[in-house]
N, C-alpha and C positions, 0 to 999 in steps of 0.2 A: 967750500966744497970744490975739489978739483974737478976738474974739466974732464977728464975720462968716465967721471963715476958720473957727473950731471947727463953726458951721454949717452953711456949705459940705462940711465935711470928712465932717460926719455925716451931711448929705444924697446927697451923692455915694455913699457906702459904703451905703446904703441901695438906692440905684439898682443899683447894683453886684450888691448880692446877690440885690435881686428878679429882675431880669433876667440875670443873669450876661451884665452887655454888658462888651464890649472897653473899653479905654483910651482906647481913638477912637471909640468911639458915646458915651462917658460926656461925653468933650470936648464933642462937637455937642451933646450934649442941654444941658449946662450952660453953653454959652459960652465956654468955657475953654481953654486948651491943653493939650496931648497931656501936656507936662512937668506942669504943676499937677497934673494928677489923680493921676499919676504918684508928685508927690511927696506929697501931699496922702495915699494910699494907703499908703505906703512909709514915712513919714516923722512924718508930724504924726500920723496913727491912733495905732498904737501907742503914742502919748503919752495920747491921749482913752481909747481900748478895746483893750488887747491883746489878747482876746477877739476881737472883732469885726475885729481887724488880722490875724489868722491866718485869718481866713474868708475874707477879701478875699486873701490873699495864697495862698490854692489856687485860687481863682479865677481870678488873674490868671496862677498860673501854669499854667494847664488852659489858657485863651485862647492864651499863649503859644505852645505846645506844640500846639493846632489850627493855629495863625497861617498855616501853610506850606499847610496843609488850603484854609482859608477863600480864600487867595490863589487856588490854583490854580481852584477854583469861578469865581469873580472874573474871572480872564484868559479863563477858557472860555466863562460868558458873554456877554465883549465880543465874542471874535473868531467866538463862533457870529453874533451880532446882524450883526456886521461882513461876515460871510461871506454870509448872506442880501441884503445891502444892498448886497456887490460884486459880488454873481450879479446880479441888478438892472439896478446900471448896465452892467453888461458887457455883458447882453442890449440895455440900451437903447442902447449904442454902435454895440454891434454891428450892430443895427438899423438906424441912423443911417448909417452907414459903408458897408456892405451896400446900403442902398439909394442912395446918392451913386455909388458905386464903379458898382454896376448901371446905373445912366441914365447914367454916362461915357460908360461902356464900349458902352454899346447906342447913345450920339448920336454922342459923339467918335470911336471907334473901329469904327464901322460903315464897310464898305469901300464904302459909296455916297458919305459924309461923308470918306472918305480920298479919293476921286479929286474929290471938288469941290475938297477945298484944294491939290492936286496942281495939277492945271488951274488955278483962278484965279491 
């Protein structure tokens, strides 16, 4: 195993257990992809620390096993933020609309403005 990758391997596993981050915090913080940490964890550790491979590997599978947890928080939320932001414009439509539709209604539809266009 080359020298960059056994360091990577160690630093990541390190990040890992101080912070007990996900697969995909460990990515972004490292640059990496979702699969390298992946394998890097899985794979190459247990070659370096088996020790240190079994720590990372409750870890990962406690993350795991939140996964569905952390999702649903996530979706909630956007569509709360989402929901605030479509009251919003709804209101601002509304607004907009409401007040068009009213000044039609009160120039176009006034029965003084119906018998000029009648007559002319």
């Amino acid at each position: 195993m080359q020298e960059y990758i056994r360091k990577r391997v160690l630093d990541i596993c390190n990040y890992i257990l101080e912070e007990s981050a996900t697969v995909r915090q460990t990515a972004n913080v490292f640059g990496v992809s979702k699969s390298t940490v992946h394998k890097d964890m899985t794979e190459r550790l247990p070659i370096i620390n088996k020790e240190l491979a079994d720590k990372i590997k409750e870890i990962l599978e406690k993350n795991k096993a939140e996964r569905h947890l952390r999702g649903g928080e996530a979706t909630k939320k956007k569509y709360m933020c989402n929901k605030d932001t479509v009251n919003e414009i709804d209101t601002d439509i509304h607004n907009v609309i409401g007040n068009k539709i009213g000044s039609e209604i009160h120039t176009e539809m006034h029965p003084i403005n119906e018998l000029k266009t009648v007559n002319e």
